[in-house]
Every structure is written in structure tokens, then in C-alpha cells.
C-alpha positions in Angstrom: 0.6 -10.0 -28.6 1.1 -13.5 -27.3 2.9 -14.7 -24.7 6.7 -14.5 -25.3 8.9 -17.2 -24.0 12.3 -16.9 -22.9 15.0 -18.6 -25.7 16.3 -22.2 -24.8 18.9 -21.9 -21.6 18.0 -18.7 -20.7 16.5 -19.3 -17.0 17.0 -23.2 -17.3 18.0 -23.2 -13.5 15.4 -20.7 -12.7 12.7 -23.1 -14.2 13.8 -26.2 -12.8 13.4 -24.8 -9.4 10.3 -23.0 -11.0 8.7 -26.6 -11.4 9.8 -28.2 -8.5 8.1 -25.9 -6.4 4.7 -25.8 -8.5 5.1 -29.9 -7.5 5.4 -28.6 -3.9 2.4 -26.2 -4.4 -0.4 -28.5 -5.8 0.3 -30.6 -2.7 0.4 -27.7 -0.1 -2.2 -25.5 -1.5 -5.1 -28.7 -1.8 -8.0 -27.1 -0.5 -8.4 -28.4 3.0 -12.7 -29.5 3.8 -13.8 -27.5 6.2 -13.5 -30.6 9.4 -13.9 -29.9 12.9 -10.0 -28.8 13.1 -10.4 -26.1 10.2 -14.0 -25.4 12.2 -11.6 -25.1 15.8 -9.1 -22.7 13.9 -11.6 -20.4 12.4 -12.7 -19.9 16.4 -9.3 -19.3 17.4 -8.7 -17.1 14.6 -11.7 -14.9 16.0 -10.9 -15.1 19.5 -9.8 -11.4 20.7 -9.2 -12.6 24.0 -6.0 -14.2 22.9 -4.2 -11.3 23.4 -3.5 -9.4 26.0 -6.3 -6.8 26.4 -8.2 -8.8 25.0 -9.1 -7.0 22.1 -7.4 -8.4 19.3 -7.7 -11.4 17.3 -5.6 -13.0 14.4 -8.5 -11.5 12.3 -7.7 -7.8 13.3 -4.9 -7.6 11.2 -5.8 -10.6 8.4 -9.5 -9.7 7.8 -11.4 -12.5 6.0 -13.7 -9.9 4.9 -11.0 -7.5 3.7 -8.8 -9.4 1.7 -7.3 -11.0 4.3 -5.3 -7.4 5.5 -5.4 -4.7 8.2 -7.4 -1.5 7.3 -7.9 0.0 10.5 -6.9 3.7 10.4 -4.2 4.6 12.6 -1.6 6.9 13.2 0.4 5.5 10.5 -2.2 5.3 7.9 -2.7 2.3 8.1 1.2 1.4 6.6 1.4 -0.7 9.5 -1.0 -2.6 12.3 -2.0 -1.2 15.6 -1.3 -3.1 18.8 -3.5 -5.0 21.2 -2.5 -1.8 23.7 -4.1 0.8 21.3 -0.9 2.3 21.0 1.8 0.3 19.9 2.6 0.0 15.9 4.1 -2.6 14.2 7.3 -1.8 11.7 6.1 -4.1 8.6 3.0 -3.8 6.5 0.8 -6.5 7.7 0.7 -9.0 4.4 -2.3 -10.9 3.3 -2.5 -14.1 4.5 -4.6 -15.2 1.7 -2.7 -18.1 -0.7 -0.1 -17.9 1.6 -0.6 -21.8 1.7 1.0 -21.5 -1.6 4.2 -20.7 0.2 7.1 -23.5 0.4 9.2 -23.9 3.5 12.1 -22.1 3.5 15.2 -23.0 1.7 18.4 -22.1 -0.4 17.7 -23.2 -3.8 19.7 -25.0 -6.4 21.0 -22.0 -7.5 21.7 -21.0 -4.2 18.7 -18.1 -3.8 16.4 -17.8 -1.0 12.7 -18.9 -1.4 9.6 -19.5 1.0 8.8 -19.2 4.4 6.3 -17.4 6.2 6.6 -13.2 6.9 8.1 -11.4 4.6 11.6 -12.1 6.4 10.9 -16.1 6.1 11.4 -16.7 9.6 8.4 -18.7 9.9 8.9 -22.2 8.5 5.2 -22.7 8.0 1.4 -21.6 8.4 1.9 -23.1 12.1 4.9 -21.6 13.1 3.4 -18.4 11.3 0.4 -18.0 13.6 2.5 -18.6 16.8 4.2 -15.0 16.9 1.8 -12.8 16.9 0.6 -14.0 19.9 3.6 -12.9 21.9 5.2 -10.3 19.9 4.7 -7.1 22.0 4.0 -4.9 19.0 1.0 -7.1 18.0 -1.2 -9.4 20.4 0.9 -8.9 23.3 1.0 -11.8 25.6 4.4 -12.6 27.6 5.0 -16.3 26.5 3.8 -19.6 24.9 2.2 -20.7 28.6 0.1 -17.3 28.5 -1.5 -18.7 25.2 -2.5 -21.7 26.3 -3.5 -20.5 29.6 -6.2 -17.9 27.3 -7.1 -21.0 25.2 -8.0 -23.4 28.3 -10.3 -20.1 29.1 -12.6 -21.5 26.9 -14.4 -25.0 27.6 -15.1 -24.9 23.5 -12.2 -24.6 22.5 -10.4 -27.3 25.5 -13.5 -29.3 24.3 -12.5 -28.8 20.9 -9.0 -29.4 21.3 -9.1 -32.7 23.6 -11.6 -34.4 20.9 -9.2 -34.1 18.3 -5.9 -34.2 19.7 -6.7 -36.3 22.6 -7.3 -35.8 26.5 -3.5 -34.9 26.9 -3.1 -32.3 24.6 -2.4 -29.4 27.8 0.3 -32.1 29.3 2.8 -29.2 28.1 2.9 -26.0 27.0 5.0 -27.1 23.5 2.1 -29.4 23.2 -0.9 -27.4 23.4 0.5 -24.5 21.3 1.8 -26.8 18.3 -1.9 -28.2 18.5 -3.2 -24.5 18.7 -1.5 -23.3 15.7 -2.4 -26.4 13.9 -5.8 -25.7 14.0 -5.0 -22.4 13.1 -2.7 -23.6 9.8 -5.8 -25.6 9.1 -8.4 -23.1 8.6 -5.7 -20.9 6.6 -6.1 -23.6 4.1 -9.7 -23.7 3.7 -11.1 -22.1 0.3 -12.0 -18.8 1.4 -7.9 -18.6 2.0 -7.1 -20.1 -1.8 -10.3 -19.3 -3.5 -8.8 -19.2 -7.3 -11.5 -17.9 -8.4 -10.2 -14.6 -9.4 -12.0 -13.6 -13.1 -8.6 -14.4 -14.3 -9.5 -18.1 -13.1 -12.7 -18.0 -14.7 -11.8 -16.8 -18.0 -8.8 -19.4 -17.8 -11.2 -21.9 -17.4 -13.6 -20.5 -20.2 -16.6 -19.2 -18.3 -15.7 -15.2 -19.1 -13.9 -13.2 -21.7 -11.7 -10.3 -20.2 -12.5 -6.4 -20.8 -10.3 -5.0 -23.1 -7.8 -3.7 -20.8 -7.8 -6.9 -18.7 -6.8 -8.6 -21.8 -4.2 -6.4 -23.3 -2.7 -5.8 -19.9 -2.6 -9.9 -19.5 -0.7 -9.6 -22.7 1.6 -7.1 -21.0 2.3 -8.7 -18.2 3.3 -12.1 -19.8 5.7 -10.7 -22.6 9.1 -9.9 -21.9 7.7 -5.5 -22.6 7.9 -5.8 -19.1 9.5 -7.5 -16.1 6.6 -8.6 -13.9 7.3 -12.5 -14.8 10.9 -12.3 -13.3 9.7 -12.2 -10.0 5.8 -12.4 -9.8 5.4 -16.1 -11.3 6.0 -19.5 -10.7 6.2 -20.6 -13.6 6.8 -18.8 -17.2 6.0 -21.5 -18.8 2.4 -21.9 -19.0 -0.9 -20.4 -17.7 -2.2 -22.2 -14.6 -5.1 -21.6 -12.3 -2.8 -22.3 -9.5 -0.3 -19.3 -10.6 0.2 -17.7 -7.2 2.1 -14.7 -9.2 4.8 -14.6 -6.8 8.4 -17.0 -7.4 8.7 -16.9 -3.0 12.2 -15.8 -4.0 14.0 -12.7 -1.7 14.5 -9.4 -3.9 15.6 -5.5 -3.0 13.7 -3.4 -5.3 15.2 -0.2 -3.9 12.0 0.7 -1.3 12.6 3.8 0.0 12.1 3.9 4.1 8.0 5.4 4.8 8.4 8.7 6.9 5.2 7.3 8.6 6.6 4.2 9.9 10.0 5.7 12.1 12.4 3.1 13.0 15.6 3.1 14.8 17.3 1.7 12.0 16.8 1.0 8.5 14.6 -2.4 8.3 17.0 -5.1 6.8 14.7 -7.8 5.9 16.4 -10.9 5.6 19.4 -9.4 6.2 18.2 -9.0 9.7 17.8 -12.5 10.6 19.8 -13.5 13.6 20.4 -16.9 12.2 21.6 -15.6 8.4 25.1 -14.0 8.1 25.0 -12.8 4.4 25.7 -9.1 3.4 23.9 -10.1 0.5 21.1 -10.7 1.9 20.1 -6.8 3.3 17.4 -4.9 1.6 15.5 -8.4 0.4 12.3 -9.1 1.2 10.2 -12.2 -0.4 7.5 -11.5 -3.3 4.3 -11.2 -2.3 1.3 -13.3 -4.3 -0.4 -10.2 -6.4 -3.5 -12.3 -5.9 -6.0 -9.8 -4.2 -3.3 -6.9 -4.7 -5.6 -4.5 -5.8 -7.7 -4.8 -2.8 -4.8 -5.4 -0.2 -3.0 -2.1 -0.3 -0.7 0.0 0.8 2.2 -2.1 -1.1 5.5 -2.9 -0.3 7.1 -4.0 2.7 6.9 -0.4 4.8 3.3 0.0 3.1 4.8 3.3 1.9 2.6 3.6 -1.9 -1.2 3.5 -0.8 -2.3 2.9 -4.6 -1.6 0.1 -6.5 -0.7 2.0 -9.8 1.8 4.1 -7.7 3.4 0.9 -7.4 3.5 0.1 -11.1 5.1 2.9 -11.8 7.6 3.0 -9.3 9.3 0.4 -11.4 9.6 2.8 -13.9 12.6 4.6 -12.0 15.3 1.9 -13.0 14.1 1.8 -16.9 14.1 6.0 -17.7 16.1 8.9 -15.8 13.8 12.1 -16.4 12.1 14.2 -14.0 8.2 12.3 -14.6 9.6 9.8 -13.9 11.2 10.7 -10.9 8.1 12.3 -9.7 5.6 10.1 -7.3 2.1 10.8 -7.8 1.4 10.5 -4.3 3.9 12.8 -2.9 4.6 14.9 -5.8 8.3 14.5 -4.7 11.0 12.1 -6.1 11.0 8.5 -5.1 13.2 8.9 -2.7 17.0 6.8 -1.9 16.0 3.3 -1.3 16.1 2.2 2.8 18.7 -0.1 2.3 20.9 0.8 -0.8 23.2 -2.1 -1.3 21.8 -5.2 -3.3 19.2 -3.2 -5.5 18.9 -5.6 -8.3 19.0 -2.9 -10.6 20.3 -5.3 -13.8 16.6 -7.2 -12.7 14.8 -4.1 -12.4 16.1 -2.4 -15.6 15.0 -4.9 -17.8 11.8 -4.1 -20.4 10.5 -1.1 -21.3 8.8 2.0 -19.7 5.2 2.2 -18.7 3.5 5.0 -20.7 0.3 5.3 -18.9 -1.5 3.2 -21.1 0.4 0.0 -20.1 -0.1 1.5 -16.5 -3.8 1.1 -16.4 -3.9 -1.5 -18.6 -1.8 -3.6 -16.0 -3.8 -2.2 -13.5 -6.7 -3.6 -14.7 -5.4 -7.1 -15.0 -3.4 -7.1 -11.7 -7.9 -5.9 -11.0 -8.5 -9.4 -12.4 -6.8 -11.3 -9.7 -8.8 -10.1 -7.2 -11.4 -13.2 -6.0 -15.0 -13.3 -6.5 -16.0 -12.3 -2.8 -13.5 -9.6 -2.7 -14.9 -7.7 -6.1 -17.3 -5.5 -4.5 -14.1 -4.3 -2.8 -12.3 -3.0 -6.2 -11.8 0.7 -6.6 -14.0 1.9 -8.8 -12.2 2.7 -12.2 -11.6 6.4 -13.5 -12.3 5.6 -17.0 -14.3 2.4 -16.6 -16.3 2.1 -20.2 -18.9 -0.7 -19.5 -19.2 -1.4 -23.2 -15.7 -3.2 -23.1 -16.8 -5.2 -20.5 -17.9 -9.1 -21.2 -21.2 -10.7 -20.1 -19.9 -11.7 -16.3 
């Protein structure tokens, strides 16, 4: 089963934007050598005291050794992040900040969808405006304003050392100074290679040096065939095979997520329909795809973190392709999927497209979504059910 191409004019649109935005992405997602600003932002990146009890760090809830996610147990389990109080808890999964320098500002495309920006709301226009909230959100690292950051960071003769050497002597002359000169060191080290390693064993057997297991390969064959939907939102560019693939199109989608009983909320969570500064019915229930790079090790999944396993997931797509009570079963909760959290905009025309998963196709996409995982996140991998090591090519 090769890889199946759409017919001439069928996402002609979709791909020009589709192309554009790879242009965007080899510039943006260049690995960045490790100077002394990356070197500055890796220590600011540790630093707990840059948050109000000083006991959190940018780190506590993007792990570098973790797959760059939160996995502290809490009263949540773990759906969402604890707070620099011990107490608080945020109302979004905390995503993986690895690749994310794949992600292009945001914008309204040609076609007049949403793509790109930082959190899964886009409100961030890049890495730098990114790694500003946190700081001050109340939920997360807790400190009252911008001044309070800098006031942390001047703390440290290192890091004022550090700072003044690169951005000059004046860089604390103001507050909007110092914090844009913060968070670029920050962006900076987010773009090193441990942050876009591509060097998944899908990038290795792209580039020849491995062969794929058996169920890698047939669920690679799955993925990129029209059997299933996966290319309509998690890929760039359905046009060719690229080591650069972030698996993700940064476009805004409602799947139909039903709200997470552990993570209550006053209201139903709107994505980017929540944005004070988008007035767009259209626009509730979407969130933007997440790079599946690393998914198998950066559970729970969706926006809430309501589905801790990655093949729940999978086969929560099955809902909009058969009506039948398997189906309408999840395996975690041994109860129906639920009514999604916000109901209007499900893209159910998207989402019924394909064919069901029989639970072949489940674990044989499993074990190529297994594939993206990079090389210093491996030992992290699940260990498989049904793993027969005689499929399995010389690594």
C-alpha cells in the first residue's frame, strides 16, 4: 500500500498554504548552535526561583528529560499542571514544547483558516512571547507582573552578567526591555537540537540508516493513504515525505473533546473562541494540532488531557466513522465518549472521512505514531503488549 495522493484540485488551496508554510518552517526551525544566549536561556529555563515560591521553573511543566511535558502526579492526574503554590491547577494540558519552533506566527490563511501561534489558543505570537506568561499567570509560576520578573532575574549576578554581555550594559533601563531580552534567551535555547532533534526512527529510516518493524511500516502505510484521516490535519505537507514533517498543519480544529471530569471549570473551555481579541462563533471548540512528534511519550492527549493512552486517542476517532455500541465504549472509562465540551463546529464531514480502525490498524498506527518518538526519548516508550522482536530491524 503506497502512499495515496489526493486527485488534481482536490486541496489545491490547502497545499499552497501547505508549502508556504514548509518555506516558513525550514527557516524557523534551523537548528540554533548552542551560543552563549541559547547557554543564558537554558539557565533561565532552570531557574525555580522565577516564580513566586520559588519552586518552579519553565522546566517543571516542559521537562527536557520527559519529552518536554509535565508528569508530576497531582490531583488531576496529571491532565493538567500544578502551580508554583502547590495548590493551584492549570485548566489546559500542558503541551510539549518540543518542535514547537516549527510553529508559524499566527495568521488567517488564504483560505481564510486559522494557523500558528504559540498555546493551543494561539495567543502567543512566538517562542518569546510564549515563555513570557507563565511567569505571571497565577495558575502557573505566579509572579504579579513583568517588573517582578526582572526584579528575580537581576537576583542573579550570572544571569545580569549574562544578559548585559549580550544585550549591552542597558538592558534593565526598563522593564519592556529586560523581559523581551529574557524571553529571547529563552526562545533561543527552545531552538537548540534537543528541542528539534528529528531524529525520530522515522528520521532515520527516511534517511536510510534503519528499516521499520513490521507494524511501524504498515501503520506508515496507514497513516499516509486516504484509509484514514490522519493527513487532513496532522501534516504539512501531503505531498511528499520530509524529515522536517512536524505532523501537525498548525491549523484550529474541534474534534468533539468531551470536557475531563478531573479538570472542573466554570465554563466549558472555548479555545480560540475564547480569545478576547477574536469575535467569531466559528471559532468555539477549536484548538490548534499538536506536532505528533514525541506523542507517544507526551500523554495524556487532547486539549483537557482527558485520554491518558495514546491508542484511546486513536480510537476516539472512530466515533464519527461507525455508530455501534464498541464503538461507543472508551476503554478507559468503560462508558460512552461522552457529548463533546463545546458542541457547535465539530467538523464531523472532516472527522467522518476514511474508514474504521479494527484493532489491527489501531496498533499498527500506534506503532508508527511509536516511531516519531526521538532517539533520547526511546527509553521512555511503553513497553509493547505484543512486541515480537523478530519483526524488529537491526537498530
Amino acid at each position: 500500500m503506497s502512499h495515496v495522493r489526493p486527485p488534481p484540485g482536490r486541496h489545491t488551496a490547502r497545499r499552497r498554504n501547505r508549502c508556504r508554510a514548509a518555506l516558513l518552517l525550514l527557516l524557523v526551525c534551523t537548528p540554533v548552535a548552542a551560543d552563549d544566549l541559547a547557554t543564558l536561556g537554558r539557565a533561565l529555563f532552570f531557574d525555580p526561583n522565577l516564580s513566586a515560591h520559588r519552586t518552579q521553573s519553565c522546566a517543571s511543566c516542559h521537562d527536557p528529560a520527559r519529552g518536554f511535558v509535565d508528569l508530576r502526579p497531582n490531583a488531576s492526574g496529571g491532565a493538567v499542571s500544578l502551580g508554583d503554590d502547590g495548590a493551584s491547577l492549570g485548566t489546559r494540558n500542558a503541551p510539549s514544547i518540543g518542535y514547537a519552533a516549527l510553529v508559524p506566527p499566527f495568521a488567517r490563511s488564504d483560505d481564510g483558516a486559522w494557523l500558528g501561534g504559540l498555546f493551543l489558543d494561539g495567543r502567543a505570537a512566538d517562542l518569546a512571547a510564549q515563555a513570557a506568561q507563565p511567569f505571571v499567570n497565577p495558575r502557573e509560576m505566579a509572579l504579579s507582573d513583568a517588573a517582578a520578573v526582572v526584579a528575580r532575574v537581576r537576583e542573579n549576578p550570572a544571569h545580569v552578567a549574562a544578559l548585559e554581555a549580550h544585550y549591552g550594559a542597558d538592558v534593565f533601563a526598563s522593564t519592556p526591555r529586560a523581559m523581551a531580552a529574557i524571553t529571547g534567551a529563552i526562545a533561543a535555547f527552545e531552538q537548540t537540537p534537543p528541542f528539534v532533534a528529528f531524529d525520530s526512527r522515522y528520521d532515520r529510516y527516511l534517511s536510510g540508516e534503519i528499516e521499520l518493524t513490521i507494524d511501524e511500516e504498515l501503520g506508515r502505510r496507514i497513516y499516509f493513504s486516504d484509509l484514514v484521516n490522519c493527513m487532513q490535519c496532522h501534516l504539512l505537507d501531503d505531498t511528499r515525505a520530509d524529515r522536517r514533517e512536524p505532523f501537525s498543519d498548525h491549523r484550529y480544529h474541534n474534534i468533539g473533546v468531551p470536557p475531563n471530569p478531573a479538570v472542573p471549570l466554570p465554563a466549558a473551555d472555548r479555545g480560540l473562541g475564547g480569545r478576547d481579541d477574536i469575535d467569531d462563533p466559528t471559532a468555539d471548540g477549536r484548538f490548534r494540532t499538536p506536532s505528533l512528534r514525541n506523542v507517544a511519550v507526551t500523554g495524556p492527549y487532547m486539549h483537557n488531557g482527558v485520554f491518558r493512552d495514546l491508542e484511546t486517542a486513536i480510537r476516539f476517532y472512530n466515533k464519527y466513522l461507525v455508530n455501534n455500541a464498541v464503538v461507543g465504549i472508551n476503554p478507559e472509562t468503560r462508558r460512552d465518549w461522552g457529548e463533546p465540551e463545546i458542541g457547535a463546529n465539530v467538523e464531523r464531514e472532516l472527522l467522518g472521512q476514511g474508514q474504521p480502525l479494527d484493532d489491527t490498524r489501531v496498533r499498527q498506527l500506534v506503532a508508527f505514531l511509536r516511531a516519531l518518538t526521538d532517539r533520547r526519548f526511546e527509553h521512555l516508550l511503553p513497553p509493547l503488549a505484543t512486541d515480537n522482536e523478530s519483526d524488529h530491524a537491526q537498530p
